[in-house]
MMTF fields as JSON, N, C-alpha, C and O atoms, coordinates in Angstrom:
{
  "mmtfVersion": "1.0.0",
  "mmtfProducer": "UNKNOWN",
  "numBonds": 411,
  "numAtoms": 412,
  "numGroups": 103,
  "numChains": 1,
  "numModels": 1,
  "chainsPerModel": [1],
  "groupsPerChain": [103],
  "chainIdList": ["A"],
  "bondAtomList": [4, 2, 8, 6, 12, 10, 16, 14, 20, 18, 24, 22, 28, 26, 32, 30, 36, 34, 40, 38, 44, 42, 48, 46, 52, 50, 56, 54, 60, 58, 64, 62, 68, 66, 72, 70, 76, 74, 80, 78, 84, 82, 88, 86, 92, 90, 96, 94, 100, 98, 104, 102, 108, 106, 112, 110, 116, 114, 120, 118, 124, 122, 128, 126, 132, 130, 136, 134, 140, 138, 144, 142, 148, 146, 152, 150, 156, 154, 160, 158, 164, 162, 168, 166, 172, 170, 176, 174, 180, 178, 184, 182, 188, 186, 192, 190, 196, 194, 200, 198, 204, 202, 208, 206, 212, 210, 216, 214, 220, 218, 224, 222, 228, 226, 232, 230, 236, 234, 240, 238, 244, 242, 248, 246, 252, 250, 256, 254, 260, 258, 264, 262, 268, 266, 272, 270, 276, 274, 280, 278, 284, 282, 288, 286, 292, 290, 296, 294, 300, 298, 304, 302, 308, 306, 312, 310, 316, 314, 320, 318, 324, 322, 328, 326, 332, 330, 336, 334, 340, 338, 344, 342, 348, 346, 352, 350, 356, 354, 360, 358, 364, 362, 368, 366, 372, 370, 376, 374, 380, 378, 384, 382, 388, 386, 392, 390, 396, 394, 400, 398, 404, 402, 408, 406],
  "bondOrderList": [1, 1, 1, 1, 1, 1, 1, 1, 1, 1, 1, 1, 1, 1, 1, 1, 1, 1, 1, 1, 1, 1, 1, 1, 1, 1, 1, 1, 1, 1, 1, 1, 1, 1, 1, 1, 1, 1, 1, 1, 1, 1, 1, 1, 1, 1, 1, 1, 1, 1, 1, 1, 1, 1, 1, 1, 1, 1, 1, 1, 1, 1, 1, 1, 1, 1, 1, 1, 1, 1, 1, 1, 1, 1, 1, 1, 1, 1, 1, 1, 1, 1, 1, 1, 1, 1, 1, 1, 1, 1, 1, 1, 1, 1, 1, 1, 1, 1, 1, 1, 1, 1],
  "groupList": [{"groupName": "UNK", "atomNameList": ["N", "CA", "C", "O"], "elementList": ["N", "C", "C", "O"], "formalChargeList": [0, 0, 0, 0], "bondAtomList": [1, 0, 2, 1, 3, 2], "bondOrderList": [1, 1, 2], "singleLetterCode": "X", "chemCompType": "L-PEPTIDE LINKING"}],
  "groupTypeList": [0, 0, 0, 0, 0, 0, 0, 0, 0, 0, 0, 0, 0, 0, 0, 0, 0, 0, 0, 0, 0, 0, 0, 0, 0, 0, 0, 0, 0, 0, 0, 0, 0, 0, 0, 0, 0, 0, 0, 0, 0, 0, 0, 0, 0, 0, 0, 0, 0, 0, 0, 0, 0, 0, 0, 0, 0, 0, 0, 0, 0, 0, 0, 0, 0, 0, 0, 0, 0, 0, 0, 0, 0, 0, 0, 0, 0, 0, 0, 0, 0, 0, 0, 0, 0, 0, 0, 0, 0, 0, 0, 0, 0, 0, 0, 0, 0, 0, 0, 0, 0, 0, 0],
  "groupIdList": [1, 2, 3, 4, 5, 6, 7, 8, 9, 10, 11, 12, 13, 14, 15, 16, 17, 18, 19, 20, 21, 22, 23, 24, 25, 26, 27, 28, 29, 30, 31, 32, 33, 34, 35, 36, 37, 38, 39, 40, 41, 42, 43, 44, 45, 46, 47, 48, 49, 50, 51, 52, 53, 54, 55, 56, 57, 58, 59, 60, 61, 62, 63, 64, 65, 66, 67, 68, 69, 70, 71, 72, 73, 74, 75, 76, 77, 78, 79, 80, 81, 82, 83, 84, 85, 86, 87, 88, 89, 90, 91, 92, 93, 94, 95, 96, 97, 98, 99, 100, 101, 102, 103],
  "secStructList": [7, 2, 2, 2, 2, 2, 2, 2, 2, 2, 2, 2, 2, 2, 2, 2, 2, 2, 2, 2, 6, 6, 7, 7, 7, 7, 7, 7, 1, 7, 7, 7, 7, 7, 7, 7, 7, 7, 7, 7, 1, 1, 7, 7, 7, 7, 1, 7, 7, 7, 7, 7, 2, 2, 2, 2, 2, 2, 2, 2, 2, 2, 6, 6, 7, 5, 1, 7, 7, 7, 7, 3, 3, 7, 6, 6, 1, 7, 3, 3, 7, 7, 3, 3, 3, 6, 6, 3, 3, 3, 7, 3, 3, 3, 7, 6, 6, 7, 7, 3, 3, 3, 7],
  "xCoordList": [20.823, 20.981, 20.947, 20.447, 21.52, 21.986, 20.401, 19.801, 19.966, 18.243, 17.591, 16.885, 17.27, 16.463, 17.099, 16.237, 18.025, 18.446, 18.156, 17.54, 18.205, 18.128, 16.722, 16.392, 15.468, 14.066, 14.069, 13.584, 14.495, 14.311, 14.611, 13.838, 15.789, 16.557, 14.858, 14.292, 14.72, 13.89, 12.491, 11.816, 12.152, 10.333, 10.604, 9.693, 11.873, 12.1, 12.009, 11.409, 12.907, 12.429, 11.279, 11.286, 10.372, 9.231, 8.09, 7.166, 8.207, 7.939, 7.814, 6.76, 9.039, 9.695, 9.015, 8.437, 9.226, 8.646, 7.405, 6.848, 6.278, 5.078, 4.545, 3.602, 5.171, 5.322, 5.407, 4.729, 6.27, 6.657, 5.853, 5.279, 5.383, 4.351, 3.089, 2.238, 3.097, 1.44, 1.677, 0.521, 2.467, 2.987, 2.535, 2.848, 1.483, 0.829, 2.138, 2.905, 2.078, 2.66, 2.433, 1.464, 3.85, 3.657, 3.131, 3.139, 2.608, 1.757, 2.359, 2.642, 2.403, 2.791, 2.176, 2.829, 0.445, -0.148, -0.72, -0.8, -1.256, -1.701, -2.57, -2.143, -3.733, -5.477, -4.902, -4.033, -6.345, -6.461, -7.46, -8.497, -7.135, -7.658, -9.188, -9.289, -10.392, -11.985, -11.843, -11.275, -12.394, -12.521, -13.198, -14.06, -13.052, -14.112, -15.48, -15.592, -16.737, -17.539, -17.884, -17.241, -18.748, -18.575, -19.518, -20.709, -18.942, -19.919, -20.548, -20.056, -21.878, -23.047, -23.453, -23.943, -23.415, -23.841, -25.151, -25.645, -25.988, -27.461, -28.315, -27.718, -29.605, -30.013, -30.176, -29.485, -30.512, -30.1, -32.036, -32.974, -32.121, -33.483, -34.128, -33.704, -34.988, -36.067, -36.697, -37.098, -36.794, -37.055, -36.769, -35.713, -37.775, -37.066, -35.853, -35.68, -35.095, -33.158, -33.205, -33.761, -32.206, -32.31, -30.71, -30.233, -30.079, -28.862, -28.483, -29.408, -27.631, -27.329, -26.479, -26.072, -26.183, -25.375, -23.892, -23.186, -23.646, -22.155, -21.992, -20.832, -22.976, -23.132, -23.098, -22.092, -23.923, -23.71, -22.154, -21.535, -21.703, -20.031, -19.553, -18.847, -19.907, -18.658, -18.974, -17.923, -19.664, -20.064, -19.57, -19.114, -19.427, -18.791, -17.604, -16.96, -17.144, -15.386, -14.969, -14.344, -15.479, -14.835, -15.321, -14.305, -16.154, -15.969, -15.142, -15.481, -13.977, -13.143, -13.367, -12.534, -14.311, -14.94, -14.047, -13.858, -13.827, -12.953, -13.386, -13.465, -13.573, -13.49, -15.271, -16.049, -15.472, -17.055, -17.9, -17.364, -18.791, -19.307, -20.097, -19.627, -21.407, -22.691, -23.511, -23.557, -23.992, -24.862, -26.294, -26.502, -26.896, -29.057, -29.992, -30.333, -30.138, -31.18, -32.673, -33.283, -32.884, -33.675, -35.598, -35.842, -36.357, -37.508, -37.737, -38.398, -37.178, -36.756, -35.944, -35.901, -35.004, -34.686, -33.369, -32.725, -32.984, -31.615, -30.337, -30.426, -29.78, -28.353, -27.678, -26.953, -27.805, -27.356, -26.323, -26.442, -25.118, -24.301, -22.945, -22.341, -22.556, -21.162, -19.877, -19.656, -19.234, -17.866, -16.851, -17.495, -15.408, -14.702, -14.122, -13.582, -14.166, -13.946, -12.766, -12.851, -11.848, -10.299, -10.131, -9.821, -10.291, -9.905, -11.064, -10.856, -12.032, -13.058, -14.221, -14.415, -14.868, -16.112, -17.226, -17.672, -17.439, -19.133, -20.143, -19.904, -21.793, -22.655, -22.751, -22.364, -23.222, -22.782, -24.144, -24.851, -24.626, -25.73, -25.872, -25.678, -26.305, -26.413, -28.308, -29.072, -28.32, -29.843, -29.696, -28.723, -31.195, -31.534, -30.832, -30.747, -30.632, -29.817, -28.107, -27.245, -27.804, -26.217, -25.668, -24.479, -26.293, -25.431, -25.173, -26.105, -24.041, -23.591, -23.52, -23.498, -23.491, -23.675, -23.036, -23.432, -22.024, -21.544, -21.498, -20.604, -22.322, -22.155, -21.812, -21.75],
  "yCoordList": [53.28, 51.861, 51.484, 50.394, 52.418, 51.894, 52.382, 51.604, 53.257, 53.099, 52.334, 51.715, 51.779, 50.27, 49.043, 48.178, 48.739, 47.923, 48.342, 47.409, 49.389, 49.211, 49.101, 48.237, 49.807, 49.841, 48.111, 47.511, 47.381, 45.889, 45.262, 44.507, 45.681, 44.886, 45.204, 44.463, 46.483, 46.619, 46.042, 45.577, 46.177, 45.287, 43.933, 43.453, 43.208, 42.13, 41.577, 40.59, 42.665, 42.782, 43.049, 42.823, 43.504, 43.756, 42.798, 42.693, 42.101, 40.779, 39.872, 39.245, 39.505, 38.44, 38.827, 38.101, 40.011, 40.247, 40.274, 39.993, 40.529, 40.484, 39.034, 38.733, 38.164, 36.774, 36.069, 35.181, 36.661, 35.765, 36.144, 35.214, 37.413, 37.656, 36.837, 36.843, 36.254, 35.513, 34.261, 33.844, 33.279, 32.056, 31.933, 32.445, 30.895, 30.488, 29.652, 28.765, 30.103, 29.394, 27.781, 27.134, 27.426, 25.806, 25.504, 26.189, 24.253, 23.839, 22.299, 21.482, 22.382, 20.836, 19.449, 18.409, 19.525, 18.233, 18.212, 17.073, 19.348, 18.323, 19.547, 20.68, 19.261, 20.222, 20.352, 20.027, 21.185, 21.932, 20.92, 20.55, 20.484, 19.231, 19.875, 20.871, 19.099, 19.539, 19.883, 19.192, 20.993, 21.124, 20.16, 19.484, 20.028, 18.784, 19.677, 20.902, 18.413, 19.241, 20.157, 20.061, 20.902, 21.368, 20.834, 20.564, 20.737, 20.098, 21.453, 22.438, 21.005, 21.941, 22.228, 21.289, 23.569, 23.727, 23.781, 23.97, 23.708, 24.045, 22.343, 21.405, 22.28, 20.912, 20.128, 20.702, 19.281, 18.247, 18.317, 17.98, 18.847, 18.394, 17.201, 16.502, 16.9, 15.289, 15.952, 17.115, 14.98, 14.864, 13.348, 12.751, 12.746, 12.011, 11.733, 12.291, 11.037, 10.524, 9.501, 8.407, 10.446, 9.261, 8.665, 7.887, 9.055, 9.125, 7.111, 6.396, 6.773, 5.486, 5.556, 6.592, 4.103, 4.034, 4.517, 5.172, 3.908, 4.436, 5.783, 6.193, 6.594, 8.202, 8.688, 9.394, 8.702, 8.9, 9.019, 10.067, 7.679, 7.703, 8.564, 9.338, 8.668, 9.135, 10.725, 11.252, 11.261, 12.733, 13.095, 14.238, 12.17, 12.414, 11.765, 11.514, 11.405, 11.287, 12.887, 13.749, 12.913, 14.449, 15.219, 15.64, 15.55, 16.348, 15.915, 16.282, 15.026, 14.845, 13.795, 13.638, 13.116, 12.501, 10.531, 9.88, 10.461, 8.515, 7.658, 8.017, 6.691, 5.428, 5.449, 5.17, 5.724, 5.598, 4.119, 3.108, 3.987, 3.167, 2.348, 2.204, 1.74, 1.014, 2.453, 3.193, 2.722, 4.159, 3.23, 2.465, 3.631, 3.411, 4.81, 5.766, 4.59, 5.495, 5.473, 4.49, 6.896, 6.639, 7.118, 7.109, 7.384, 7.206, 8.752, 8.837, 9.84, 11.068, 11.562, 12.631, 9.611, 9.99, 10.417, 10.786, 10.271, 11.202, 9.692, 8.649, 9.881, 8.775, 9.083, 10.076, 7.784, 8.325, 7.042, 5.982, 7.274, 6.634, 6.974, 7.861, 6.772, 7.145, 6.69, 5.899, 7.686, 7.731, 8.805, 9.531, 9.284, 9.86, 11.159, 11.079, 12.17, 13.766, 14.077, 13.827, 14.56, 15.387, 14.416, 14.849, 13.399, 12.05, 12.164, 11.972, 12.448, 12.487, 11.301, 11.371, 10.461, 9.767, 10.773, 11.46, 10.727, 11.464, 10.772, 9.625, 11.096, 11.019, 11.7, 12.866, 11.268, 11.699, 11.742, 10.742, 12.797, 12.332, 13.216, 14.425, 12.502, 12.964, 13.129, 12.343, 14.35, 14.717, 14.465, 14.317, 14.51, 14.218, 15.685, 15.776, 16.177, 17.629, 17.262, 18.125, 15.865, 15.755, 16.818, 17.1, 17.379, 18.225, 17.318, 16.711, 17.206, 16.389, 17.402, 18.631, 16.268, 16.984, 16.298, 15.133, 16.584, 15.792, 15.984, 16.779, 15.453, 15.714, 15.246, 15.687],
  "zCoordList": [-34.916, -34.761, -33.274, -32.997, -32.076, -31.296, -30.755, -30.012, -31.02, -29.886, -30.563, -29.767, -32.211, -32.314, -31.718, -31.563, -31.415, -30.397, -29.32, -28.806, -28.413, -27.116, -27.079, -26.267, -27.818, -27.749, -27.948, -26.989, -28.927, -28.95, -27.474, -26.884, -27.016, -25.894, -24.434, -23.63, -24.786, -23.641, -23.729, -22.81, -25.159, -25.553, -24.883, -24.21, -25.01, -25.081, -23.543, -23.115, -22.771, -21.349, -20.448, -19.238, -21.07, -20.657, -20.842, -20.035, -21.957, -21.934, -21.605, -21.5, -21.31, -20.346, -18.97, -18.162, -18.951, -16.684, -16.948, -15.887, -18.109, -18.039, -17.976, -17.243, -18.756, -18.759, -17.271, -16.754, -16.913, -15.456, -14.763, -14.197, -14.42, -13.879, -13.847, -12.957, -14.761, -15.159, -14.594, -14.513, -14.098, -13.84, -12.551, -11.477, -13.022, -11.418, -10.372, -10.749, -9.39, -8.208, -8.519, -8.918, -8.128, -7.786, -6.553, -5.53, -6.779, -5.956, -5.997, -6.873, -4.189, -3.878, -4.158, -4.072, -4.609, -5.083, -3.801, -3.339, -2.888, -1.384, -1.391, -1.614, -1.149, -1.001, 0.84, 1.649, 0.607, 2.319, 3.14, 2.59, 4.451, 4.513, 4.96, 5.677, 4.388, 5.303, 6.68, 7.526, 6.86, 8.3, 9.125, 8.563, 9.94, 10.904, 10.937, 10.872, 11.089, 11.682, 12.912, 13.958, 12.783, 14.209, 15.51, 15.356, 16.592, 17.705, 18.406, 18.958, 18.107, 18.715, 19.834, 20.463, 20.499, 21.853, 21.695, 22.806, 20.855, 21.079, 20.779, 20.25, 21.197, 20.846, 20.02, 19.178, 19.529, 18.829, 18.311, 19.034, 16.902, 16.312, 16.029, 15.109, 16.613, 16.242, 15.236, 15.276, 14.091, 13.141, 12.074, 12.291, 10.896, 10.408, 9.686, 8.602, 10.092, 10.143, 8.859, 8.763, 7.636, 6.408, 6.601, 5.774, 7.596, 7.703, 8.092, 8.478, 7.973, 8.298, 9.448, 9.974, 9.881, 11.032, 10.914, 11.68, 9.562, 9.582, 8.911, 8.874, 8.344, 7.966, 9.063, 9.132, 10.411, 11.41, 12.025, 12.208, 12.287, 12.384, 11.982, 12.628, 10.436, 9.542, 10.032, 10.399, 10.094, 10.738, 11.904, 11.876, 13.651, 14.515, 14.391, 15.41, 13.163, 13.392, 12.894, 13.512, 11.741, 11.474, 12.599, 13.152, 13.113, 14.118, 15.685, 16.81, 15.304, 16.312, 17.283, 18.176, 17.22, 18.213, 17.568, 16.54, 18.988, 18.586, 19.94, 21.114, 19.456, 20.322, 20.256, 21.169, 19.36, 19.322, 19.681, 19.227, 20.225, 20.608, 19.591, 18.462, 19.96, 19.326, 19.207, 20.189, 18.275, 17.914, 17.353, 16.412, 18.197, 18.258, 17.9, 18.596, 17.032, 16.787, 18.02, 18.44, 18.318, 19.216, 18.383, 17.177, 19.235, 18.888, 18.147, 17.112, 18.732, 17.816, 16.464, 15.856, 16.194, 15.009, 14.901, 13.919, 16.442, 16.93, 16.838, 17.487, 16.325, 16.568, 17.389, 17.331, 18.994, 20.067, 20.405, 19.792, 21.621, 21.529, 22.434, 21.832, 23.101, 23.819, 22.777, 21.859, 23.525, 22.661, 23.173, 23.931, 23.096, 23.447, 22.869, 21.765, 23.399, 22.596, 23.655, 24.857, 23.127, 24.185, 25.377, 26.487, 25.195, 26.328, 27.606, 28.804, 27.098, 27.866, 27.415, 26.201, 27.934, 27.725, 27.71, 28.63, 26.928, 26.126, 26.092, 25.714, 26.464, 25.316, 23.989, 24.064, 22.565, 21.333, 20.533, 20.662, 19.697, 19.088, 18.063, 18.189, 16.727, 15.319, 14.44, 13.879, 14.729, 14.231, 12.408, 11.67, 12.174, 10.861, 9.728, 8.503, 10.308, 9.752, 9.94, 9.775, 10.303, 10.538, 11.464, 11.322, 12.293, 13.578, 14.717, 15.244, 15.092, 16.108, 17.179, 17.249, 18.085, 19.908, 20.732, 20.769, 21.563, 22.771, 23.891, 24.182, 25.092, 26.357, 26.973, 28.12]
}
């Protein structure tokens, strides 16, 4: 009697920790935020730009860039424009591939 009880007491335990084991972690309700884009040391491709004025924006804000200016597309297609990166005044510019550049 007393080892079909203890064999019960222990199935019963093993259970239970196999159980808990399986229990996904709570999770606070808050994602991992997008990384910014990244600003490019290499040049900026001409090519045709389906990108808009404010797609443009929206591309050098995530990559960190504020106090953005008036952005003109130039004759390469390139979205060019001053604006401010680490409290510095920049030139800023967004190719038809969305790679931003600041100098």
């Amino acid at each position: 009697m007393f080892r079909k009880t203890f064999t019960a007491v222990a199935l019963s335990i093993a259970a239970i920790s196999a159980a808990a084991a399986q229990t996904a972690p709570a999770t606070t309700g808050t994602t991992a935020p997008t990384p910014p884009a990244a600003i490019n040391a290499t040049a900026l491709e001409s090519g045709a730009n389906s990108f808009t004025e404010g797609q443009a924006r929206a591309r050098l804000e995530q990559a960190g860039v504020t106090g953005i200016g008036e952005l003109k597309k130039d004759d390469q297609g390139i979205w060019r424009g001053r604006a401010t990166r680490n409290g510095a005044a920049v030139t800023v510019g967004v190719d038809f591939r969305g790679n931003v550049r600041a100098e």
